[in-house]
ZAVEX-923585 format. One record per residue (C-alpha): residue in one letter; y, x, z. Coordinates in steps of 0.1 Angstrom, whole numbers, padded with zeros to 4 digits, always signed. Example, Ala and Ser with C-alpha at 12.3 -4.5 7.8 and 13.67 -1.06 7.14 Angstrom:
<recs>
a-0045+0123+0078s-0011+0137+0071
</recs>
This chain:
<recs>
x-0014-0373-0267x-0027-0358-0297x-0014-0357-0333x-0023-0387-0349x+0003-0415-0342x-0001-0451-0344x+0003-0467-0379x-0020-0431-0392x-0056-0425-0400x-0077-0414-0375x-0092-0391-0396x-0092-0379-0436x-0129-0379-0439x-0136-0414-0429x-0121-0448-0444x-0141-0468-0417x-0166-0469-0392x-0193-0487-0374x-0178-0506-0343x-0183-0481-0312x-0167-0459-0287x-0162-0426-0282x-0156-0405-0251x-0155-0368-0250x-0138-0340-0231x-0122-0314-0254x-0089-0289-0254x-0078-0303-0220x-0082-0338-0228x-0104-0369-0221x-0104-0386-0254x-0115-0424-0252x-0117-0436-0290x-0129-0472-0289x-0133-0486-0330x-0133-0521-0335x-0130-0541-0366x-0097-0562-0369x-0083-0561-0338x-0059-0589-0333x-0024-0587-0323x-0031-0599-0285x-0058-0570-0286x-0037-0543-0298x-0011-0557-0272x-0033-0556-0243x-0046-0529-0252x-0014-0514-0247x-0001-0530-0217x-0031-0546-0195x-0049-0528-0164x-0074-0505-0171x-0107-0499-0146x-0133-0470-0154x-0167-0465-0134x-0192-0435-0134x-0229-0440-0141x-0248-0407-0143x-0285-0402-0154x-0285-0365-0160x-0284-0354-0183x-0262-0387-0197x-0230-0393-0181x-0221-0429-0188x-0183-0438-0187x-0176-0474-0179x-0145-0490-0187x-0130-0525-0185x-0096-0535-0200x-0082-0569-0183x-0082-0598-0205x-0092-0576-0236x-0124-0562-0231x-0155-0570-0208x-0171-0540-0191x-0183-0515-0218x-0201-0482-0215x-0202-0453-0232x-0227-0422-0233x-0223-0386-0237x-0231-0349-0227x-0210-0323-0226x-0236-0305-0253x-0228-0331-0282x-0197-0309-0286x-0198-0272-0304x-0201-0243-0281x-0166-0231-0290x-0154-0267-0276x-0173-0273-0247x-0151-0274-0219x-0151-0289-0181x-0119-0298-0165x-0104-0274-0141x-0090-0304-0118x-0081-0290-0081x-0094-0315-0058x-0068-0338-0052x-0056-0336-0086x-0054-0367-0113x-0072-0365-0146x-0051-0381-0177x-0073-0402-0201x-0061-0406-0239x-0067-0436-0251x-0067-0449-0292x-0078-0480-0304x-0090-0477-0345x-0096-0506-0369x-0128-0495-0377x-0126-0513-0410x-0098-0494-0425x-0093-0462-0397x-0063-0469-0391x-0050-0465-0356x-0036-0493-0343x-0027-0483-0304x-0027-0457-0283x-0017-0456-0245x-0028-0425-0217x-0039-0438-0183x-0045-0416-0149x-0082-0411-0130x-0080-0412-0090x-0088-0381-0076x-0121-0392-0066x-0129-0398-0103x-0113-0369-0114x-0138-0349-0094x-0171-0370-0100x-0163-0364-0136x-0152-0328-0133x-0187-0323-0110x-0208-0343-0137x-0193-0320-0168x-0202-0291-0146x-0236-0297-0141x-0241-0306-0175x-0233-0269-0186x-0259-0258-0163x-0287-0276-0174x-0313-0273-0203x-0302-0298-0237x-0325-0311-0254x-0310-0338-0283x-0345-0357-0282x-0346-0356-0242x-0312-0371-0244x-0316-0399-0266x-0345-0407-0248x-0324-0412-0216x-0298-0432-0234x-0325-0458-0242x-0341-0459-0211x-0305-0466-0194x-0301-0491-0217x-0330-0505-0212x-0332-0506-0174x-0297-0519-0180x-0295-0548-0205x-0252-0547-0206x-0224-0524-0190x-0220-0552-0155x-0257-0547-0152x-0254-0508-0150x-0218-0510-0130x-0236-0525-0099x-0255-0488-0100x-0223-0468-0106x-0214-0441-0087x-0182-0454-0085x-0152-0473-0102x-0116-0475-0097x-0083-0491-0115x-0065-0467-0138x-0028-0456-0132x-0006-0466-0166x+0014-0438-0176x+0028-0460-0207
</recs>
């Protein structure tokens, strides 16, 4: 797990921020960052402890990650392209078939930026290679920030929550806790 430990801020240049999630794959790591404002005590707990699921919707050039924590969170989605990320950074997983991504996990109070949990939980390998397969193709095709938006608000509005859109995933899976 990265740097920044529970109890820290997330980051120096920002004191808060808008409740959201953020997925990205960078330096080896899935990062999921998922702000929300005053998360209670039985959140930051199961946010720790409870069974994690993750699906894969893909709209190229938008890969959608799914994710569901039991008893915390309902399904929730979140968008991205391998693109949003500086050249220098943009990466795709060298997982061998068979292998089992790791996914980083940090919950932020987005009203203060303070972390408040963090936990790392395993793909399947069939995961692992859908998302390793869907990074891949991103790097090959054109990017176009307008084009991508676009898509992103199309999903969303053939798609009016994240349920809606998991019926059309690709696939989904429960997580393996590491801790």
């Amino acid at each position: 797990m990265g740097t920044r430990q529970v109890g820290e801020v997330y980051s120096p240049d920002h004191t808060s921020y808008p409740e959201a999630t953020q997925y990205c794959y960078r330096a080896g790591v899935h990062d999921l960052v998922l702000f929300w404002t005053h998360p209670t005590p039985a959140e930051v707990s199961g946010f720790r402890t409870q069974p994690v699921e993750f699906a894969l919707y893909v709209q190229q050039p938008v890969l959608f990650l799914l994710y569901r924590i039991e008893g915390v969170c309902e399904w929730s989605d979140v968008a991205y392209n391998v693109h949003q990320l500086r050249p220098d950074e943009q990466a795709v997983p060298a997982n061998p078939p068979g292998d089992r991504a790791r996914v980083q996990m940090t919950l932020v109070d987005a009203s203060n930026g303070i972390i408040q949990a963090k936990r790392v939980v395993g793909m399947g390998p069939a995961m692992t290679q859908a998302l390793r397969h869907t990074l891949h193709e991103q790097t090959r095709l054109p990017y176009s920030r307008f084009d991508y938006e676009a898509l992103v608000q199309q999903a969303y509005a053939r798609y009016p929550d994240s349920d809606a859109m998991l019926k059309d995933a690709w696939l989904s899976e429960a997580a393996e806790s590491e801790n």
